[in-house]
Backbone and ligand atoms as CSV (ligand in chain L), in Angstrom:
chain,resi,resn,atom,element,x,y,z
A,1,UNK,N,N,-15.075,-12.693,-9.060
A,1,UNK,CA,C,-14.027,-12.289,-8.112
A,1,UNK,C,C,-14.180,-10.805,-7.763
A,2,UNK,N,N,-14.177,-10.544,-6.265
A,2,UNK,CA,C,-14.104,-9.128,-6.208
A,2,UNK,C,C,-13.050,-8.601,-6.019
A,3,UNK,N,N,-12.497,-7.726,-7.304
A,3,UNK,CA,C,-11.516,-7.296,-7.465
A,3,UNK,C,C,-11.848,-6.560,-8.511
A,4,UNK,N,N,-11.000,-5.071,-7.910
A,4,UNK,CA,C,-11.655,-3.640,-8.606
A,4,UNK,C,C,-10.759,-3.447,-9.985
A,5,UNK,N,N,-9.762,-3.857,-9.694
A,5,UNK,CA,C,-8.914,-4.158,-11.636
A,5,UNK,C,C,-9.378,-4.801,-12.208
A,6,UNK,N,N,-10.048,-6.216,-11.869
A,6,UNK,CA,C,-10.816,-6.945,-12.664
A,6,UNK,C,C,-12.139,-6.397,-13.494
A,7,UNK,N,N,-12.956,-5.618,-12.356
A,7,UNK,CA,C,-14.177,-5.236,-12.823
A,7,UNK,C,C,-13.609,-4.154,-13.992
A,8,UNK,N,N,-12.414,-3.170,-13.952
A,8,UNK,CA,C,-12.165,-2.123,-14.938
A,8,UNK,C,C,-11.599,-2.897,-16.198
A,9,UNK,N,N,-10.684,-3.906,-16.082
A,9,UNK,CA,C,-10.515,-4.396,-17.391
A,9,UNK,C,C,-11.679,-5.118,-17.930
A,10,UNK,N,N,-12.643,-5.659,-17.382
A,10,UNK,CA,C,-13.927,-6.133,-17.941
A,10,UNK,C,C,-15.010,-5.060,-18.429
A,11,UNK,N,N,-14.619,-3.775,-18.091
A,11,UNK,CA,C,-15.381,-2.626,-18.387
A,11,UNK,C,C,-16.706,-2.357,-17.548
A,12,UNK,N,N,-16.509,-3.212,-16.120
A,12,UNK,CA,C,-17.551,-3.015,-15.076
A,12,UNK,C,C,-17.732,-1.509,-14.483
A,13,UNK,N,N,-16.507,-0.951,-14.570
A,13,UNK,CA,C,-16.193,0.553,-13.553
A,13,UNK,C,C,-15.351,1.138,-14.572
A,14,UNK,N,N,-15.620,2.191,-15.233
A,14,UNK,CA,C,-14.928,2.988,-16.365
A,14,UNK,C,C,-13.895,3.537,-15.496
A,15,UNK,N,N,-12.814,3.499,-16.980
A,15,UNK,CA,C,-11.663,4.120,-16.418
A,15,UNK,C,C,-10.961,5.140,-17.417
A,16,UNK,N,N,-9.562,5.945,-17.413
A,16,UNK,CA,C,-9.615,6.367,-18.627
A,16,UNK,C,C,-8.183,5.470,-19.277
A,17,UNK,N,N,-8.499,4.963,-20.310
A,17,UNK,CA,C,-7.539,3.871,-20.828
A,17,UNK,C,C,-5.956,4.309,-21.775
A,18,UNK,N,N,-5.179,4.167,-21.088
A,18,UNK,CA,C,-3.786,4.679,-21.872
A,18,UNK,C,C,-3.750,4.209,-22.986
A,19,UNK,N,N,-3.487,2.638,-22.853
A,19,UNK,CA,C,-3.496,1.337,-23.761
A,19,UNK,C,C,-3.887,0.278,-23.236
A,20,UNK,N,N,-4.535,-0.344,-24.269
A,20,UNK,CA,C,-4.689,-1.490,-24.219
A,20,UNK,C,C,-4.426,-2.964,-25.112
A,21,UNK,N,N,-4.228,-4.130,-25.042
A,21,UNK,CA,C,-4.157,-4.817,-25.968
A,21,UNK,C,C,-5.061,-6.649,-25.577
A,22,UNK,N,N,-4.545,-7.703,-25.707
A,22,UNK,CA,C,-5.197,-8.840,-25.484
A,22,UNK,C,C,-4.528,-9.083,-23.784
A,23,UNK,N,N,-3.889,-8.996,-23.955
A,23,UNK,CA,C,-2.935,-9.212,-22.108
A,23,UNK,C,C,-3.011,-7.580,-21.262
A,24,UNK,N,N,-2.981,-7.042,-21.839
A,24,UNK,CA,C,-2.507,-5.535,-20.887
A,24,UNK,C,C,-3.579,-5.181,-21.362
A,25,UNK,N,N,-3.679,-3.820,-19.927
A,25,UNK,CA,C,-4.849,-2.781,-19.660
A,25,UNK,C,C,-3.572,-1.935,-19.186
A,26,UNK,N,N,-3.639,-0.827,-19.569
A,26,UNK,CA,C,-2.975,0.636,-18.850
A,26,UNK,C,C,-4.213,1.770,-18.861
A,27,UNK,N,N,-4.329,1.832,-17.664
A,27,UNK,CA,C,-5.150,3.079,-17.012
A,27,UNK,C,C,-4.598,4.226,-16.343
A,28,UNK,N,N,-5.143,5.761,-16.529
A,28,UNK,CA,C,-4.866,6.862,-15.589
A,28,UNK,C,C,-4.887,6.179,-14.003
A,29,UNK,N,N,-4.246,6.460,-13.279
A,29,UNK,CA,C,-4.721,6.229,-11.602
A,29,UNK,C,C,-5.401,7.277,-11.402
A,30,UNK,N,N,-6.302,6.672,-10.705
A,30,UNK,CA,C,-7.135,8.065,-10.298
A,30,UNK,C,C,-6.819,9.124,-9.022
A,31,UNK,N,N,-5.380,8.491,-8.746
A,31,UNK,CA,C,-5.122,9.548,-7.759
A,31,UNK,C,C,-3.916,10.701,-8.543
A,32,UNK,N,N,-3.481,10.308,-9.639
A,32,UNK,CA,C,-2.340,10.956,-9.753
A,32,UNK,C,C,-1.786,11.632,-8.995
A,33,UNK,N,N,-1.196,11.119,-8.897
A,33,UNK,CA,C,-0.085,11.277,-7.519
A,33,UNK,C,C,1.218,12.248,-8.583
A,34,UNK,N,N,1.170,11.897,-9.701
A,34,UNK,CA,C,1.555,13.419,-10.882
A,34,UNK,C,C,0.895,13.466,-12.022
A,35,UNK,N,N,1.413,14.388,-12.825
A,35,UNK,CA,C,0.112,14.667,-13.962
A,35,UNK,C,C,0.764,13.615,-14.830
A,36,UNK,N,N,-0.254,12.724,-15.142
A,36,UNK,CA,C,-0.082,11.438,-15.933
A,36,UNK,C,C,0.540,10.025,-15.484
A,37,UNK,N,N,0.120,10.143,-14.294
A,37,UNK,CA,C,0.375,8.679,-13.233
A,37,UNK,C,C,-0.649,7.609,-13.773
A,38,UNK,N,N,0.141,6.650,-14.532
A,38,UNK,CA,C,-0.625,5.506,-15.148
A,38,UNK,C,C,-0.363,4.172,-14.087
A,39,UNK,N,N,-0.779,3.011,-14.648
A,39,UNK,CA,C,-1.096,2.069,-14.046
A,39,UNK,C,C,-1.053,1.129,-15.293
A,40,UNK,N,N,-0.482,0.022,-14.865
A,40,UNK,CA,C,-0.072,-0.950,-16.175
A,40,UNK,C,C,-0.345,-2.212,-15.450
A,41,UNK,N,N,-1.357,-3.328,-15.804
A,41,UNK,CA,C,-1.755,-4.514,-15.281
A,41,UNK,C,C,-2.447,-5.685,-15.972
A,42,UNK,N,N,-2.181,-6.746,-16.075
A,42,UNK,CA,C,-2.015,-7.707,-16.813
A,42,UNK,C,C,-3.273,-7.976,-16.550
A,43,UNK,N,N,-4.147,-8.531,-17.825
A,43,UNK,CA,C,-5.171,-8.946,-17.675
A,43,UNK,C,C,-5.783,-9.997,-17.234
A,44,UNK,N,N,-4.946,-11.248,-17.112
A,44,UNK,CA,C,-5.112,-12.199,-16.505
A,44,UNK,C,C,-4.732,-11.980,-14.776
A,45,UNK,N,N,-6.335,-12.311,-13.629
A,45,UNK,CA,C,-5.543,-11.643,-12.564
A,45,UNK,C,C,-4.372,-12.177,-11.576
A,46,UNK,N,N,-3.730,-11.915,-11.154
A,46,UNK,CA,C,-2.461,-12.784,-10.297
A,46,UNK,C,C,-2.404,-11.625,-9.349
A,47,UNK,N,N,-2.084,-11.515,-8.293
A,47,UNK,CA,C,-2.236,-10.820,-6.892
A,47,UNK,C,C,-0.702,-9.775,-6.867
A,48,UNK,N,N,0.265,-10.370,-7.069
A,48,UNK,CA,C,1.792,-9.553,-7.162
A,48,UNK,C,C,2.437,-10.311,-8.042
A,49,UNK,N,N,3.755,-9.642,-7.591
A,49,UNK,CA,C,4.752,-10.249,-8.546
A,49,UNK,C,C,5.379,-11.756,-8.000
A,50,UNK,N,N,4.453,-12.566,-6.710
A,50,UNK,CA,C,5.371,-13.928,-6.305
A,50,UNK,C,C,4.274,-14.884,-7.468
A,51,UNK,N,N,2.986,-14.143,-7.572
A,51,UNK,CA,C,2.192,-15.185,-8.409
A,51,UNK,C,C,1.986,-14.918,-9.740
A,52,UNK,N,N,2.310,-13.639,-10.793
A,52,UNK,CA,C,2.255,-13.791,-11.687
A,52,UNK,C,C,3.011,-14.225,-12.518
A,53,UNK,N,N,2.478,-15.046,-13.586
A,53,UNK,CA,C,3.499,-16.513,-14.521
A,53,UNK,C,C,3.913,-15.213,-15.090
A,54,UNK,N,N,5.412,-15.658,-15.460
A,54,UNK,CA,C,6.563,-15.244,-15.223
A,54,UNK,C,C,6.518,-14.457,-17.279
A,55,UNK,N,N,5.833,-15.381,-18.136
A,55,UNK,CA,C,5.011,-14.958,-19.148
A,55,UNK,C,C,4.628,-13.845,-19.571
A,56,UNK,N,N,3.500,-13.182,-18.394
A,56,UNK,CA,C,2.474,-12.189,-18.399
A,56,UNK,C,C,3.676,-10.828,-18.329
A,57,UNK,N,N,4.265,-11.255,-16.816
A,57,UNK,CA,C,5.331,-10.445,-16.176
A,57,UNK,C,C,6.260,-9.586,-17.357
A,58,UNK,N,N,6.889,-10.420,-18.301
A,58,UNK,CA,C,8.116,-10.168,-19.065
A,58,UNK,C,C,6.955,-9.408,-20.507
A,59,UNK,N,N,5.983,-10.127,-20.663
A,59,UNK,CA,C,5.111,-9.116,-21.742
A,59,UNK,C,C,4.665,-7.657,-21.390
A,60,UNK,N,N,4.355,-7.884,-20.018
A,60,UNK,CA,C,3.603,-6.519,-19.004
A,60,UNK,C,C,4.926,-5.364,-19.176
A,61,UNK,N,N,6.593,-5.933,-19.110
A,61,UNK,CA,C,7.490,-5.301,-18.501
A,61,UNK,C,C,7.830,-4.668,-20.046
A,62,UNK,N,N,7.440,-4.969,-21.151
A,62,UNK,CA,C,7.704,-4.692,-22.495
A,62,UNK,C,C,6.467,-3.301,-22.848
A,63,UNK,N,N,5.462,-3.472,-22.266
A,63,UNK,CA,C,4.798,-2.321,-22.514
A,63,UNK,C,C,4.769,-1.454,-21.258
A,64,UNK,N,N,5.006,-1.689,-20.374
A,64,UNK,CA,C,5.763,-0.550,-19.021
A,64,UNK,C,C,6.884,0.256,-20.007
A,65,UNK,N,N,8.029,-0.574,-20.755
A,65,UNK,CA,C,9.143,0.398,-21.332
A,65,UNK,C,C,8.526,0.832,-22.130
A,66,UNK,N,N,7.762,0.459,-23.182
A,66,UNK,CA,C,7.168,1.413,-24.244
A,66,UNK,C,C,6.248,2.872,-23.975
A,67,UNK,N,N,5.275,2.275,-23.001
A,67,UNK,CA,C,4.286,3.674,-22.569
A,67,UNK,C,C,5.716,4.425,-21.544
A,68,UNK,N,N,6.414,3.837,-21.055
A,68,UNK,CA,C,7.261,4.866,-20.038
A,68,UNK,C,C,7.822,6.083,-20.859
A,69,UNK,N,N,8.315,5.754,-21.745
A,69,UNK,CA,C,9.476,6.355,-23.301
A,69,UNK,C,C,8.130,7.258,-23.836
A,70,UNK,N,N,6.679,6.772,-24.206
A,70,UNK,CA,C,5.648,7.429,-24.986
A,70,UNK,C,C,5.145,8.624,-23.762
A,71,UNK,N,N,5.151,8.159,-21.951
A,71,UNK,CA,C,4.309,9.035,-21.395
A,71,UNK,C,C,5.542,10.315,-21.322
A,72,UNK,N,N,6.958,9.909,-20.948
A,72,UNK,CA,C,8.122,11.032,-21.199
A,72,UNK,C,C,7.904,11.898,-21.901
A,73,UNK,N,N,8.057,11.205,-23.317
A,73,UNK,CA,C,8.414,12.308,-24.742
A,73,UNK,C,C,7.194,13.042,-24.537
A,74,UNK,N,N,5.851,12.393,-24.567
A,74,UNK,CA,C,4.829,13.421,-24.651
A,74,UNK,C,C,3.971,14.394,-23.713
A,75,UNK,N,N,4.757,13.934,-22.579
A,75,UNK,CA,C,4.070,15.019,-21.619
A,75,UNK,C,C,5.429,15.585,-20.783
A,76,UNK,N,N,6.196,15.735,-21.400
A,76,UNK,CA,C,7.225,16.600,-22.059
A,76,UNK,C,C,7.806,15.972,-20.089
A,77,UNK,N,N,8.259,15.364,-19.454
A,77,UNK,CA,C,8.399,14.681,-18.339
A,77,UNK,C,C,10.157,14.692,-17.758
A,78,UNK,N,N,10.203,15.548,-16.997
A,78,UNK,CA,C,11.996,15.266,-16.417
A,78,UNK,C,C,12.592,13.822,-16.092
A,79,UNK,N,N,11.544,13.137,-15.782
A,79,UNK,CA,C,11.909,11.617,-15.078
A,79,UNK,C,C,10.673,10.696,-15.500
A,80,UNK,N,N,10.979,9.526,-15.169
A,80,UNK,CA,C,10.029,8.370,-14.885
A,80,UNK,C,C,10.682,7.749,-13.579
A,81,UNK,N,N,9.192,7.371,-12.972
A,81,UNK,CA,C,10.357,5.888,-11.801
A,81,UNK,C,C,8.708,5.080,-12.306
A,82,UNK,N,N,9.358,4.204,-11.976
A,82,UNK,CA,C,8.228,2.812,-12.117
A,82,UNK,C,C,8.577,2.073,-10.866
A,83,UNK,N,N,6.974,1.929,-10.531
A,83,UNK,CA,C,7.023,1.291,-8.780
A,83,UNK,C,C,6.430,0.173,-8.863
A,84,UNK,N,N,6.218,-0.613,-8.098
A,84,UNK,CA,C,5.412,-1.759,-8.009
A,84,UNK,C,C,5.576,-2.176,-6.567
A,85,UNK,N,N,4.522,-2.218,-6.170
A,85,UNK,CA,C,4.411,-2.813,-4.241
A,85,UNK,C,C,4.000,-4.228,-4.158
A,86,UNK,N,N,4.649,-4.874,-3.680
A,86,UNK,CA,C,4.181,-6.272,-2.950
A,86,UNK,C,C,3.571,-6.109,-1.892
A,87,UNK,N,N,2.339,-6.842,-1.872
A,87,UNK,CA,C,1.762,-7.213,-0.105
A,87,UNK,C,C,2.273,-5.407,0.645
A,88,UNK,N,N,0.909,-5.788,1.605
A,88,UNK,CA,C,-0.118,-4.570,2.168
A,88,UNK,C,C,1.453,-4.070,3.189
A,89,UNK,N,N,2.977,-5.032,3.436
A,89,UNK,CA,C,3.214,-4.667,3.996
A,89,UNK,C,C,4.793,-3.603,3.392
A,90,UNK,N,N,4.493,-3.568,1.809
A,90,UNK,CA,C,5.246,-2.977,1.116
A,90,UNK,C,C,3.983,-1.568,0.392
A,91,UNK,N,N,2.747,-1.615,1.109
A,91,UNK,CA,C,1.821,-0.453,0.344
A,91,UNK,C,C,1.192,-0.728,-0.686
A,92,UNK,N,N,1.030,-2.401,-0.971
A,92,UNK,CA,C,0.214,-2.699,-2.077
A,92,UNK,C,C,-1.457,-2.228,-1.454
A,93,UNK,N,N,-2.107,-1.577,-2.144
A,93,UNK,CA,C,-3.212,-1.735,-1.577
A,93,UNK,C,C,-4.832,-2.255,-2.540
A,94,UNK,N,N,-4.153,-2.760,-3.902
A,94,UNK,CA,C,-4.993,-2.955,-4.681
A,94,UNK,C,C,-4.546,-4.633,-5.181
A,95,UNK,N,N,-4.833,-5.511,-4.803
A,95,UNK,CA,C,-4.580,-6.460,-4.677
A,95,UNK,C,C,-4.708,-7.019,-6.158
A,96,UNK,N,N,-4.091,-6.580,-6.899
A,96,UNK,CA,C,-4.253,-7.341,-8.958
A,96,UNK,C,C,-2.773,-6.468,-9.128
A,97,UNK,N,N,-1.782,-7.407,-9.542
A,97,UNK,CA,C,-0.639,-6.762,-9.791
A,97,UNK,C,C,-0.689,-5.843,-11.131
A,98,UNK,N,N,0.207,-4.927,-10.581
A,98,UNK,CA,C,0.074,-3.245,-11.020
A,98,UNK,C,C,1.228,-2.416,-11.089
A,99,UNK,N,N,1.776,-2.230,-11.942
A,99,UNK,CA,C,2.883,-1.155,-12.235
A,99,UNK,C,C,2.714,0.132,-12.322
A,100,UNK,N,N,3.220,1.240,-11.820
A,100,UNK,CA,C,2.623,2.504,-11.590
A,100,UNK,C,C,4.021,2.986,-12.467
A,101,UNK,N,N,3.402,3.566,-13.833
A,101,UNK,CA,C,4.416,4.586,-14.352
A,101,UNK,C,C,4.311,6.206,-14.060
A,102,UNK,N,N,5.200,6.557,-13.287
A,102,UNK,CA,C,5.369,8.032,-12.509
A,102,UNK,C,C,6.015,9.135,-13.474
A,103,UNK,N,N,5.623,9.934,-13.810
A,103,UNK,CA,C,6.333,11.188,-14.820
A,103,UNK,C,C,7.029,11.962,-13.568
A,104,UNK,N,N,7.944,12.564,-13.857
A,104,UNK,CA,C,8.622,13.639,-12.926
A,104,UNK,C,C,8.532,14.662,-12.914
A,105,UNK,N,N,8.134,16.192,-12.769
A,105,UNK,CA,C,7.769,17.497,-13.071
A,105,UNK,C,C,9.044,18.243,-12.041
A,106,UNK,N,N,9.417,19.371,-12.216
A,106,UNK,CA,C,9.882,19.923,-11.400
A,106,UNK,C,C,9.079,20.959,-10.146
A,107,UNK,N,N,9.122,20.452,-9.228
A,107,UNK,CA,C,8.601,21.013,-7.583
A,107,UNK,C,C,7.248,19.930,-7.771
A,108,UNK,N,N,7.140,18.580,-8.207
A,108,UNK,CA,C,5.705,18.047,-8.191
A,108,UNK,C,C,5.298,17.123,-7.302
A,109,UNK,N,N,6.541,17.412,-6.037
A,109,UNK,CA,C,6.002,16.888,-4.696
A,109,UNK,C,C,5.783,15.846,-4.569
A,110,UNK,N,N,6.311,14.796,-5.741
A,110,UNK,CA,C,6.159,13.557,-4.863
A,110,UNK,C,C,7.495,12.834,-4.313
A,111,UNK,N,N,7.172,11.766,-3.501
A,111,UNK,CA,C,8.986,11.968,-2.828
A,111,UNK,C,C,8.851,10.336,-2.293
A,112,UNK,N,N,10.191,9.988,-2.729
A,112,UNK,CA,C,10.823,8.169,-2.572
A,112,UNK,C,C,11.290,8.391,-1.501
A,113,UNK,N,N,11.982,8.384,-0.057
A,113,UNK,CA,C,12.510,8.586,1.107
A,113,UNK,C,C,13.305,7.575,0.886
A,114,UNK,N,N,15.117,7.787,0.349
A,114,UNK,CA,C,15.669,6.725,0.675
A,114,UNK,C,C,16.967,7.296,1.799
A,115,UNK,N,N,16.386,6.650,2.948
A,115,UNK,CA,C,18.077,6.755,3.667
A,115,UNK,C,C,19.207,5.555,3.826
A,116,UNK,N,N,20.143,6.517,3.980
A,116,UNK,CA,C,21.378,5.245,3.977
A,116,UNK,C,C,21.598,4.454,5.251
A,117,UNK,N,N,20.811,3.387,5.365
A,117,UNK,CA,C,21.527,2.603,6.638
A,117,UNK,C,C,22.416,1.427,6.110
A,118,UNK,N,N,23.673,1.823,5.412
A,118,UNK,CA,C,24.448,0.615,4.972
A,118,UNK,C,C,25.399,0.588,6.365
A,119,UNK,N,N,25.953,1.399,7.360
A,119,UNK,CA,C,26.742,1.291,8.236
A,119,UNK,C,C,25.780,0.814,9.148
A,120,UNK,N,N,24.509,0.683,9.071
A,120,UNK,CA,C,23.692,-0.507,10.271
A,120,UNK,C,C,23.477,-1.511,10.042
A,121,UNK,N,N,24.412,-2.367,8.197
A,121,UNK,CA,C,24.178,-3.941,8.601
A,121,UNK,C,C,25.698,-4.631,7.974
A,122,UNK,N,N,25.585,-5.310,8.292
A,122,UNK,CA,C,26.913,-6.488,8.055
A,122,UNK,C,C,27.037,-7.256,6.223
A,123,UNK,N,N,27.240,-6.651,5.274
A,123,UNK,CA,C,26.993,-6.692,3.755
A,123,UNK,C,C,26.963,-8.299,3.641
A,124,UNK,N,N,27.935,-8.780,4.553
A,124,UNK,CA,C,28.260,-10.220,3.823
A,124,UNK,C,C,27.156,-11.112,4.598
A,125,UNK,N,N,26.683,-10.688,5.525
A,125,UNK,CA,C,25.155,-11.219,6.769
A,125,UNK,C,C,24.588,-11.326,5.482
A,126,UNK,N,N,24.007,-9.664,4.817
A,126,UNK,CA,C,22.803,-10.040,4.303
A,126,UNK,C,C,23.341,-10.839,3.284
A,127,UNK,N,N,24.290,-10.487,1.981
A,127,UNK,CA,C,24.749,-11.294,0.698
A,127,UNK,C,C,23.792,-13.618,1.438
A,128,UNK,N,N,24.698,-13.333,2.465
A,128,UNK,CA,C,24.943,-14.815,2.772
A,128,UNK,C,C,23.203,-15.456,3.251
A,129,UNK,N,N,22.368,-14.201,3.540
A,129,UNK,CA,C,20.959,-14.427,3.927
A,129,UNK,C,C,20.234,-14.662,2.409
A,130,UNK,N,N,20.451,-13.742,2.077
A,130,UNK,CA,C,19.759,-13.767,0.559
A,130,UNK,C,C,19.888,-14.905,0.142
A,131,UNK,N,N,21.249,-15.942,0.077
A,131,UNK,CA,C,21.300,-17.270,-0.634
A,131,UNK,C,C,21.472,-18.288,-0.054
A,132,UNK,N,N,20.872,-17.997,1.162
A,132,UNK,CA,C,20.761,-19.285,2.112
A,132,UNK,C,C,21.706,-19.881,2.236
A,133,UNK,N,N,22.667,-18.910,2.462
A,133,UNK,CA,C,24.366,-19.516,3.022
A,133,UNK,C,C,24.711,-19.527,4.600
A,134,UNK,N,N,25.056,-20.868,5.158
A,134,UNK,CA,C,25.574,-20.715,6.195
A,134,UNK,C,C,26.825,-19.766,6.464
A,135,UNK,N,N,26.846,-18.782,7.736
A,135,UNK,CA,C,28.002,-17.994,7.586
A,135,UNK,C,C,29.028,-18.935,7.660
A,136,UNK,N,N,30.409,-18.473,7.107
A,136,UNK,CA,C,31.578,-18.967,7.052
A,136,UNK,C,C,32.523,-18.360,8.781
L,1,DGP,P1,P,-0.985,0.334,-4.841
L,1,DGP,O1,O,-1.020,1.155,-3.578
L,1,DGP,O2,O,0.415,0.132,-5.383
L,1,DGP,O3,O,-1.755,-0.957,-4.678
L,1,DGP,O4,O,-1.730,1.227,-5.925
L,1,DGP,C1,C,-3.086,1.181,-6.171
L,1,DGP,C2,C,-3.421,2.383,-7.011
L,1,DGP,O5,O,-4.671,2.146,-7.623
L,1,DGP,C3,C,-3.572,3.692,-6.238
L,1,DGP,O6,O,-2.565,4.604,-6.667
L,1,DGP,C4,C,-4.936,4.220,-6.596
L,1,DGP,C5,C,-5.342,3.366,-7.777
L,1,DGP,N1,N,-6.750,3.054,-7.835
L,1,DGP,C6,C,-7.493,2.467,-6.870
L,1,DGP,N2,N,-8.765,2.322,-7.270
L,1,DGP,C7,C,-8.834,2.824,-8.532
L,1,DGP,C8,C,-9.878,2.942,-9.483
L,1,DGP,O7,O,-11.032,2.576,-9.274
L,1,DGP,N3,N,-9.562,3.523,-10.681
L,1,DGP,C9,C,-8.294,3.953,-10.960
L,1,DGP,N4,N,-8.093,4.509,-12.164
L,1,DGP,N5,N,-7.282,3.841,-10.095
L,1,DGP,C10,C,-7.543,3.286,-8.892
């Protein structure tokens, strides 16, 4: 399969390894996007989060909290956010599902853009979209 997480957890393309165990690989990203931007991905491959068994997911999400708490304390870190993108049209661009644990620094420039458009939708539209409710 060509797929560039695959080839690094098989040890095709070196990487530098946070942790590892029989299911998980955690790697540096090589863009760090901050100092100590890891990457947490299940070794068995599944594309996002609509196809990975639900298994892998809840084991993967147990060592995301552990290295999150280990990359904090030790690289002495103001924040964590943990991201994960679905499909190319949410910015996935590495197609092997992948958790990105983010450290926070102060002035370290990286930036979530959230604005408020709650006065541009109808709460009970979406509530009633989400669960496939006919409106009342
Ligand atoms: P995403 O956009 O959520 O699919 O994130 C993919 C990340 O993978 C991106 O931050 C850069 C990282 N990445 C891509 N190729 C490599 C690689 O060969 N080695 C490492 N360590 N990281 C990679």
């Amino acid at each position: 399969m060509d797929c560039i997480f695959c080839k690094i957890i098989n040890k095709e393309i070196p990487s530098k390894i946070v942790y590892e165990d029989e299911r998980v690989l955690a790697i540096l990203d090589i863009s760090q996007a901050t100092y100590g931007h890891t990457l947490v991905m299940p070794k068995t491959h599944a594309k996002n989060i609509y196809e990975i068994k639900e298994d892998d997911y809840l084991y993967l999400m147990k060592i995301v909290k552990m290295l999150a708490i280990k990359i904090k304390n030790n690289l002495n870190a103001k924040g964590i956010n943990i991201i994960n993108n679905n499909d190319i049209g949410a910015g996935q661009s590495v197609m092997h599902y992948h958790v990105h644990i983010v450290p926070r620094y102060d002035n370290d420039d990286f930036k979530i853009k959230n604005i408020d458009h709650s006065k541009d939708y109808n709460l009970d539209e979406v509530l009633n979209k989400i669960n496939n409710k006919k409106e009342s």
